[in-house]
N, C-alpha and C positions, 0 to 999 in steps of 0.2 A: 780224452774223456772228461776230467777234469772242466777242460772251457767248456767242452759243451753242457756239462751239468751246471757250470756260473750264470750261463746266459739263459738256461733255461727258469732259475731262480729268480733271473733280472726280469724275465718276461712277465712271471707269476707274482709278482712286486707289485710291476707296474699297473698289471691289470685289476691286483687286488685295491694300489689307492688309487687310479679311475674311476673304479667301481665306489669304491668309498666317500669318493669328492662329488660322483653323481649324485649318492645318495643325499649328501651335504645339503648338497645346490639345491636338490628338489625341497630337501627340510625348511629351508631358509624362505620358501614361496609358500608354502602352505600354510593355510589360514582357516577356521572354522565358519558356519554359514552364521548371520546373524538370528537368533534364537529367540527375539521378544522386540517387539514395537510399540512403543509407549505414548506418539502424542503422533498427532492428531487421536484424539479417540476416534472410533469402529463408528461411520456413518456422521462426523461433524459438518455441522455447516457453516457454510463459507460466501456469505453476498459480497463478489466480485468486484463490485460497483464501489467500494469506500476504497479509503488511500491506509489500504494498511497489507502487513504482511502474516503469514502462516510460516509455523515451527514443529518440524518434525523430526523427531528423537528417536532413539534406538537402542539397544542391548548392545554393548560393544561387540566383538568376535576375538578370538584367541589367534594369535600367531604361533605354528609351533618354534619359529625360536624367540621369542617371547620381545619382537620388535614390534612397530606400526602395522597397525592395519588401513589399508582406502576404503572408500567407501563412495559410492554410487546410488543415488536415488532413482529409482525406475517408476516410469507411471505408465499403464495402459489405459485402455479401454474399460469398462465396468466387469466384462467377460472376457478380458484377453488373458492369456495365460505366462503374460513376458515374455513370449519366443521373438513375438516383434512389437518391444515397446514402442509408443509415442513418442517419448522424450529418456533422454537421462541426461540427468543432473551431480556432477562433485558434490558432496555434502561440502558444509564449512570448514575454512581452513584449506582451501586448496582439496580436497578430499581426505583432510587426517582427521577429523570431528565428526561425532556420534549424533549429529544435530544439523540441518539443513533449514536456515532462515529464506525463505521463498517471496516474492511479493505479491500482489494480487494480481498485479499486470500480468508478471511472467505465468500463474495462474491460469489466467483469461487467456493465454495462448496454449498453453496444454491444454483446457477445456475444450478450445474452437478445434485442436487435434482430435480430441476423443469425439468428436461428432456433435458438442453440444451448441446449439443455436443460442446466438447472441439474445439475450431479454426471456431464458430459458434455462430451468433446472435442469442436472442432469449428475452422474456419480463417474468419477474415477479410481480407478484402484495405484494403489503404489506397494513399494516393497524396497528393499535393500540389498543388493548386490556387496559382498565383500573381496578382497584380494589386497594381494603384494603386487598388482600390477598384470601379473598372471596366474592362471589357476584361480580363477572368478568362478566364487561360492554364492551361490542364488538362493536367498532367505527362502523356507517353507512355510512362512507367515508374510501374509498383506493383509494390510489398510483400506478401506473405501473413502472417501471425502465425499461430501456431496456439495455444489457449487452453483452459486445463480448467475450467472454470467449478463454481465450487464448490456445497456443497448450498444456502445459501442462497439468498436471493431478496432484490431490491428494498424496502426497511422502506416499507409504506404506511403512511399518515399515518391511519387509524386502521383500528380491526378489529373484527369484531360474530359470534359464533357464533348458527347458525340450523338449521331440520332438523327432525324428525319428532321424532326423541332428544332436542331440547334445552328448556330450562326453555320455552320460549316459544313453540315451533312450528315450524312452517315456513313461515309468511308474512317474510320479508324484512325487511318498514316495524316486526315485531316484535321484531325479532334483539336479543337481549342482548350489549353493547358490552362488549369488553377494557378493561383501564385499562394504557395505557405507561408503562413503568415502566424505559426506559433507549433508550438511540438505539434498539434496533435489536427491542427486547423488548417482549412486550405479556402480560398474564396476564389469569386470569378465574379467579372463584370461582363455580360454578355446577352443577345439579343435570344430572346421564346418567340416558333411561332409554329401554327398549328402541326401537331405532330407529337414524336415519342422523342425523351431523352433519358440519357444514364450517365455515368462516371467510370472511365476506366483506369488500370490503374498504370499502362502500357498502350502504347499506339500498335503494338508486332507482339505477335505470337500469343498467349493466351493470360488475357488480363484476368484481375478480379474487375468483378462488374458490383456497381454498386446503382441504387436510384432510390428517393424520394417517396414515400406512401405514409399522409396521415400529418407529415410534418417529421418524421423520423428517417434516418437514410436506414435502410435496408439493402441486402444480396440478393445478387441473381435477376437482375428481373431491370426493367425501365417505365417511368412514368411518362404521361400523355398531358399534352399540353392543347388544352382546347381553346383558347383564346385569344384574342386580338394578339397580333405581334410588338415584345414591348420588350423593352432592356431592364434587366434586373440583376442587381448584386444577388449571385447565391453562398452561403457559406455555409461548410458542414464542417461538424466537430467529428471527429471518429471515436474518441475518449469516450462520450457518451450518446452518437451517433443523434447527436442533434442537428436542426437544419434550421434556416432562414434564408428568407427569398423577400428581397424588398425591389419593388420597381421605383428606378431611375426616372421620374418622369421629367426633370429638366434640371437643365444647367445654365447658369447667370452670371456675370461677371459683375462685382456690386462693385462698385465707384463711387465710393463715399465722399470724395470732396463737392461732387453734385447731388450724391444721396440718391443716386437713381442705376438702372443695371444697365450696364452699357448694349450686350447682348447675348444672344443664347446660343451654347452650343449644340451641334447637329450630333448625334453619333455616327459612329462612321466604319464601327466594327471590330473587334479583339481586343475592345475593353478601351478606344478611343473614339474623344470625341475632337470636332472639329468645326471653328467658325472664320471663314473665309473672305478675306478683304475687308477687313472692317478696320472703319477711322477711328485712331487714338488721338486725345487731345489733353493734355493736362489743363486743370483751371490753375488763369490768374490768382494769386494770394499777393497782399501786400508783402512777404515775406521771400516769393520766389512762385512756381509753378510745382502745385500739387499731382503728385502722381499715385497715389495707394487707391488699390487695390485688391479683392479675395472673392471669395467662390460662395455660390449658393447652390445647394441642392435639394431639390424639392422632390420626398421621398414618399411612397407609398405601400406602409403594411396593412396589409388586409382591406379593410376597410377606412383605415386612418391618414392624413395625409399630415404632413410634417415637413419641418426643415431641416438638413445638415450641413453646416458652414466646415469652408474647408480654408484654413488659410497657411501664413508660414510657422515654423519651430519659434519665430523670435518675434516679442513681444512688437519691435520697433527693428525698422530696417533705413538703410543705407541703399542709393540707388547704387544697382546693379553695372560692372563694366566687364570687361573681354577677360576679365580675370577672376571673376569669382567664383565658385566651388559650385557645383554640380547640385551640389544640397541645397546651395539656396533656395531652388526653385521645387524642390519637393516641397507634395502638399499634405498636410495631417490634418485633423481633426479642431476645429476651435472653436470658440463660444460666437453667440450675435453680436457682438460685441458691434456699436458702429464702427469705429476704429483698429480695434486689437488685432493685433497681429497677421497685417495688412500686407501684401508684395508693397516692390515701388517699383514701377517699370524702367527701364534703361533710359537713358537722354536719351538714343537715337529714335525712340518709339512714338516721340510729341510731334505731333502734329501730321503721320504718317497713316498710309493701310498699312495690316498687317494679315499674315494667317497664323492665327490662334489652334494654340490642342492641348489636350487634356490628357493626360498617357495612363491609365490605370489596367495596362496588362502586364502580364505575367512575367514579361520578358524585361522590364521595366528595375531598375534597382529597389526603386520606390515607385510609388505613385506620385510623377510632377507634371512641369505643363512646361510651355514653350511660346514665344512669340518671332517669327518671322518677319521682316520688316520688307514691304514690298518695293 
């Protein structure tokens, strides 16, 4: 009788500090909701478009055993009621701070969540979620912001034009690829002709579509190309959903120790060009046999026609042998200079044909050129 009354005692022990360590455990998670929201003020505005960020502040919440609290920023829709936020956000500090530094960028992507069109107002609501991690206390107070969302868009991680209009069709798995050429920037060298085109952001399964209206890139939709067929550099910004479209109307290889362009190249399709069999000659100089060379491009915006020289990174060069770097032959940007920053063609190139190209696709490290010796 005895044991059996001990173990009866041991039973009612143990169930009483279970019970007791339950209640512990639950203490140690429990956290009040957050009670006051202080910054953004009720309905501020916010133009998306500048390089700056938004700060949003709060009431702190009570733990009941009087440790850390997290905290969670929630934004919805203008009418949603946070069962299914857009976004959430850790306030600062990993989630231990009463204050949430935000950028304008990241911003501009909750906005384009809440349904607001790009170059268009529109309001989001936000609020403060608290907890230990579990037992998530949902504030009875939110926030409005109201936000202008600039022209740009989201920089997808790459970009392919496609279309009836474009070098390649309108099958998708064919699109001719942009090359990125800065965070937010992508361009193409490529041939318009009569027809529709767009920008995808995927060859397979279901891209963002993007196209051209007014001089602006815009969603959803493609632009018509009504005119003679002509190769043009196009470049779009996404940051602020700017465009340009210059037509390529020819390419010249100037040979300055004669002063005159040796010849022109053909395009030839996916951002190359190509001139075929042509005789290289350096001139006599009392000094040795001149070989520099660089690029002329004869561009057209709008109504303006214009030049762009394209030559090497180095002011003065060294003829080229079986061993020099890939880079040499990339081509940048450079002044009229008669001279400046000139190639020099290889020995084996004097006095030979050659096939010449011009490489400005995507697939390309840089944009360089090449000479073939026949």
């Amino acid at each position: 009788m005895k044991n059996i009354y001990s173990k009866l005692v041991l039973i009612l022990c143990t169930v009483f500090l279970v019970s007791c360590n339950n209640d512990d455990s639950m203490s140690h998670t429990n956290v009040s909701a957050v009670n006051a929201l202080y910054s953004p003020a009720n309905n501020k505005f916010f133009d998306l478009g500048a390089q700056s960020s938004a700060v949003f502040e709060w009431e702190g919440a009570k733990a009941e055993d009087n440790g850390v609290v997290l905290y969670d920023v929630v934004f919805d829709k203008e009418n949603g009621d946070f069962s299914k936020p857009i976004y959430v956000k850790p306030s600062d500090g990993n989630g231990f701070q009463k204050t949430l530094n935000i950028s304008f960028t990241e911003l501009n992507k909750i906005a384009e969540l809440a349904g607001i069109q790009s170059e268009t107002i529109g309001k989001i609501k936000w609020t403060v979620y608290s907890s230990k991690g579990i037992n998530v206390q949902k504030s009875a107070v939110s926030g409005i912001i109201e936000v202008q969302r600039p022209g740009g868009f989201p920089t997808p991680d790459q970009l392919f034009i496609t279309g009836t209009g474009s070098e390649n069709g309108e099958t998708a798995a064919n699109a001719q690829a942009f090359k990125k050429v800065g965070a937010t920037s992508f361009e193409i060298y490529t041939k318009l002709s009569a027809g529709t085109y767009k920008f995808i952001t995927r060859k397979n399964g279901t891209p963002e579509v993007f196209y051209i209206n007014g001089g602006k890139l815009k969603q959803d939709g493609a632009a018509t190309y009504a005119g003679d067929s002509k190769v043009y550099k196009i470049k779009v910004d996404f940051s602020d959903g700017s465009t340009t479209m210059t037509e390529i109307k020819k390419i010249e290889l100037w040979f300055p120790p004669l002063g005159q362009y040796l010849f022109e190249y053909t395009y030839s399709g996916g951002g190359i060009w190509k001139a075929n069999n042509k005789a290289i000659s350096f001139k006599q100089e009392s000094w040795g046999r001149d070989e520099r060379y660089k690029f002329k491009f004869t561009v057209v915006n709008g109504t303006t026609t214009t030049e762009e020289w394209y030559g090497s990174v180095n002011a003065d060069n060294s003829r080229p042998d079986g061993n020099v770097a890939a880079s040499y032959w990339y081509m940048v940007p450079v002044s009229n200079d008669y001279w400046a920053n000139s190639f020099k063609f290889a020995s084996a190139v004097d006095n030979k044909n050659v096939n010449a190209e011009i490489n400005f696709s995507a697939a390309a490290t840089a944009y360089t050129h090449s000479f073939t010796v026949l």
